[in-house]
Steps between C-alpha positions, in 0.01 A plus 500: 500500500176573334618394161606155679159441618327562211748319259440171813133548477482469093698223490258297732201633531430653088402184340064508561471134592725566795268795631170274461708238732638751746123662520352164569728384758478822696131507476478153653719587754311795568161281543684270751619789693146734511253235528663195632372471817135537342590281277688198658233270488516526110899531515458106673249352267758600218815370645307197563315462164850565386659159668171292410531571168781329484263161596233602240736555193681110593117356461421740214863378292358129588144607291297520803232779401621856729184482691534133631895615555332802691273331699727227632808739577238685731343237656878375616557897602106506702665153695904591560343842650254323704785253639679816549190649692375232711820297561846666457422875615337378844804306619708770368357717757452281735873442519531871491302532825739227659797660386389812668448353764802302549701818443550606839636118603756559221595864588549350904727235428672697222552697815600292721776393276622829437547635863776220538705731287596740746656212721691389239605794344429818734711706302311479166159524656308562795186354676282846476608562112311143471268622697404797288479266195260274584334820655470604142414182369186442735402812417491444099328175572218727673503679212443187296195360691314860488599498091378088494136616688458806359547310114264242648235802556546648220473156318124448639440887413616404130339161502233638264760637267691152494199330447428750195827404330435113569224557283603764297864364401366178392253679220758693398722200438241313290423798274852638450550119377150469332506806305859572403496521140260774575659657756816544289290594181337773695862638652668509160228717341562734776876480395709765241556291208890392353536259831814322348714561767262473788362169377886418457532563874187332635587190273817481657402644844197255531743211385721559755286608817221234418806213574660696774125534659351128451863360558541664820139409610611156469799518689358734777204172514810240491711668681213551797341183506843280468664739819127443665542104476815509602466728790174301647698176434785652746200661740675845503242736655315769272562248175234627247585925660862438421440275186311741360776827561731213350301514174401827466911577599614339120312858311800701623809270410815480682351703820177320542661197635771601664267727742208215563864288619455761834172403580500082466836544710350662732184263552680161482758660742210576741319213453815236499799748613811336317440166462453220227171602394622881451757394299246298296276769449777737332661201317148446319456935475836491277427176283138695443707840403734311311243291291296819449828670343679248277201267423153689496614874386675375150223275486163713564680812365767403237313716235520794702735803431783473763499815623822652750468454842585887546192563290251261702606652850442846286162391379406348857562813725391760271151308435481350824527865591287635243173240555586323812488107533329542078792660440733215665304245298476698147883630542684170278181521236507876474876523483507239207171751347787789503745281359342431206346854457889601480604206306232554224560928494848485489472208187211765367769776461752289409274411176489851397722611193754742634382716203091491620620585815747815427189655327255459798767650700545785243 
């Protein structure tokens, strides 16, 4: 058994470029797990330095000098988070509030609907098991409203600390993006030397998650706005709260949308029970989901490595586990990071002469 192990091991971990790779990725993994939480503020200014650089290298390929590029792609970033501020995020919660309080209305006539059961079919169900639901229910929703004001208290305790990473974010942005060349100059030097096969990785890596990222950007914003429109344009209650689930619903693929089809049911069926306009509402939910699917996915994301659907529900719950609602959004681009960490060792030892590699192993 021992002999297996070590025979496995020196077949994929003896070659010294695959050590310097393993070492690096377990190092960085180790940062994000010991000091991520001090650290998230930085953690945010990269990921988003990381999708505008995608802006400044289209004006830098059309010879506009990097700091011009620089400038304008954070100017555009200082105004979409102000609309985000000051226009999007106060309805948002707004509608929040509403919904809250429209909750018990829905959980009453949910209710009432549901105790005509037992005259219909007393043998199946009875009044006081009905009873004891909604019993439970009501008492979740009291839950709810003590978790909704005690996050609005501790919102106005942290109000400093948002304010800090208004301002602090921002900065971040603008020098991760100002001072790159540096930034990576300085890292390297810190680095072992012989990086063929990490640079292999990150070249292919960065390829890969840099279209998944900025593509799905685009079709979360697409995908948001166009199921906004259309939601105001059919005056379905909570239109920019469920719009915005809607669009954040297309980073985990196949289950996003099915589960935000529970909640727009459930509101039109409220607000219009089964009639012509609930019908409308989920005929223009499906011709959103199927646009998204066949006409927006190959387009945005054509370039992107196709990965199994086993292996994106894999990569969802274990980092969705691991990091939380980070972990939910970095799943896809961290799963497509390990598949080309695998994809570039396993052509690494495949390269080897069978004769180098019988005398590392002797």
């Amino acid at each position: 058994m021992i002999k297996m192990l070590q025979d496995w091991f020196h077949e994929y971990f003896s070659h010294p470029q695959v050590i310097t790779l393993w070492l690096i990725l377990i190092g960085a993994f180790l940062t994000v797990i010991l000091v991520g939480n001090m650290l998230q503020p930085v953690f945010l200014a990269l990921i988003i330095a990381y999708v505008l650089e995608g802006f400044v290298s289209r004006l830098t390929a059309i010879r506009i000098p990097r700091f011009i590029a620089v400038a304008v792609t954070f100017l555009l970033f200082l105004a979409c988070l102000f609309l985000l501020i000051a226009g999007i995020f106060p309805l948002m919660s707004k509608q929040v509030g509403q919904l809250v309080h429209d909750l018990p209305e829905y959980v009453s006539s949910v209710q009432h609907t549901l105790l005509r059961l037992p005259e219909r079919y007393p043998e199946y169900v009875s009044e006081t098991q009905i009873r004891q639901l909604f019993g439970v229910i009501r008492s979740e929703m009291g839950k709810l409203g003590q978790n909704v004001l005690m996050f609005t208290v501790s919102s106005l305790r942290n109000l400093i600390s948002l304010l800090i990473y208004l301002v602090l974010v921002p900065f971040l942005v603008l020098f991760f993006l100002k001072d790159k060349h540096m930034l990576l100059a300085w890292i390297t030097r810190l680095l072992p030397k012989n990086l063929e096969l990490s640079e292999e990785v990150w070249s292919e890596a960065n390829h890969q998650v840099a279209n998944f990222v900025r593509g799905k950007m685009l079709e979360i914003f697409l995908v948001w706005a166009t199921t906004f429109i259309t939601f105001l344009l059919l005056d379905l209650n909570y239109a920019m709260l469920l719009s915005f689930f809607v669009g954040i619903s297309v980073l985990v693929p196949y289950i996003g949308a099915t589960v935000m089809t529970i909640p727009i049911l459930l509101v039109a069926f409220f607000q219009w029970g089964f009639g012509a306009e609930f019908v409308y509402v989920m005929i223009a939910y499906g011709i959103i989901q199927l646009i998204d699917g066949n006409i927006l996915v190959p387009l945005l994301l054509s370039e992107v490595v196709n990965l199994h659907p086993v292996a994106i529900i894999v990569a969802v719950l274990f980092f969705g586990g691991l990091w939380g609602i980070w972990g939910l959004f970095l799943a896809i681009p961290l799963a497509t990071l390990v598949h080309a960490v695998m994809k570039a060792w396993l052509k690494t030892l495949a390269s080897i002469p069978e004769d180098e590699r019988d005398k590392k192993e002797a």
